[in-house]
C-alpha positions in Angstrom: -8.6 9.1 -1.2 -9.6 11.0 1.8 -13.1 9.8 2.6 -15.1 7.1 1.5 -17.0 7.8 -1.1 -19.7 6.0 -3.1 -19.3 7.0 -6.8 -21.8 7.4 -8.9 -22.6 3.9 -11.3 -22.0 4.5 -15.3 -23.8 4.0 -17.8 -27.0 4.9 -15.8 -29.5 3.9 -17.1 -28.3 0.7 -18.5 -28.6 -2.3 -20.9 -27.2 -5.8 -19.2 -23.8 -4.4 -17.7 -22.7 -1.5 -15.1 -19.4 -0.6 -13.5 -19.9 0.9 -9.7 -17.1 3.0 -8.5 -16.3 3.5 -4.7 -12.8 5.3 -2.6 -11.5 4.1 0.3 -8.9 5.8 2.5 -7.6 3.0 4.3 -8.1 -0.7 4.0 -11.2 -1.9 5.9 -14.0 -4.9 5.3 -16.4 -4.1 2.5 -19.4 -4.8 1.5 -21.4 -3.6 -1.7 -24.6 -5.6 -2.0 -27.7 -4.7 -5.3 -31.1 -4.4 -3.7 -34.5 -4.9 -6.4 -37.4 -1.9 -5.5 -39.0 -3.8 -3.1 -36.4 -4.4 -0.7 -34.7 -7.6 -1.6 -30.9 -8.7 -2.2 -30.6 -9.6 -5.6 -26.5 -9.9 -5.6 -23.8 -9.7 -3.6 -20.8 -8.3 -5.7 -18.2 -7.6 -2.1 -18.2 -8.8 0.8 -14.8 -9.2 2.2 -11.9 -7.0 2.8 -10.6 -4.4 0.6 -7.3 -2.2 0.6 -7.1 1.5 0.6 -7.6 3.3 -3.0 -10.4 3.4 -5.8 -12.2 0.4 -7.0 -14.3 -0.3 -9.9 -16.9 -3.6 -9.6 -18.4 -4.6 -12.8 -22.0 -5.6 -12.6 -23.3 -7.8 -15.5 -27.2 -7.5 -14.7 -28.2 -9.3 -18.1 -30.1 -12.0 -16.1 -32.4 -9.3 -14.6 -35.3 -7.8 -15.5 -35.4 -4.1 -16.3 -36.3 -1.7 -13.6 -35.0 0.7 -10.9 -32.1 -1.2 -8.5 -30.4 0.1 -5.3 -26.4 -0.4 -4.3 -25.5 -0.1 -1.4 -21.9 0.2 0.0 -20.8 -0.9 4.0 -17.2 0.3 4.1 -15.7 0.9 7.9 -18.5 2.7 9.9 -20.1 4.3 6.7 -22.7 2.7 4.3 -23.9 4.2 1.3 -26.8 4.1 -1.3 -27.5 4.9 -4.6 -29.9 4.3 -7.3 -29.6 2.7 -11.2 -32.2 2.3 -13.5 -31.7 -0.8 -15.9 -32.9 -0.6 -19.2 -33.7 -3.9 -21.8 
C-alpha cells in the first residue's frame, strides 16, 4: 500500500460478526478500538504494533446489542473513523 487507509467494514449492516479491513505502508504502532453511539469503548481489537501491508480484524459482536457502532483506526500520525450498523 501507499497510504493508510481505513477500509470500509463488510457485511455492513450485520448479524453477530464483521471483518474490518485497514492498509498500511510501512510498519508502525496500531490501534483499532469499537466505540457504542454514545461515546464509549466497547472493545479493543489492536493495540500494538503492526507490519506494513493489508490486514483484515474479525469482529465477533454477538455479545452486543444491536445498534449503530464507530471504529476507529490510530495508525502512525493518522487516525480514522468509520461507521457499522449491527443488526440482531
Amino acid at each position: 500500500p501507499d497510504d493508510y487507509k481505513l477500509l470500509a467494514n463488510y457485511p455492513n449492516p450485520f448479524n453477530a460478526a464483521t471483518t474490518i479491513a485497514f492498509e498500511l505502508p510501512e510498519a508502525c504502532d496500531v490501534n483499532l478500538n469499537i466505540y457504542n453511539l454514545a461515546g464509549r469503548k466497547v472493545a479493543t481489537l489492536i493495540e500494538g504494533y503492526r507490519e506494513a501491508g493489508c490486514h483484515n480484524i474479525n469482529w465477533d459482536a454477538s455479545h452486543y446489542s444491536s445498534g449503530i457502532y464507530f471504529y476507529k483506526l490510530s495508525a502512525g500520525d493518522k487516525v480514522f473513523t468509520k461507521r457499522m450498523t449491527l443488526l440482531k
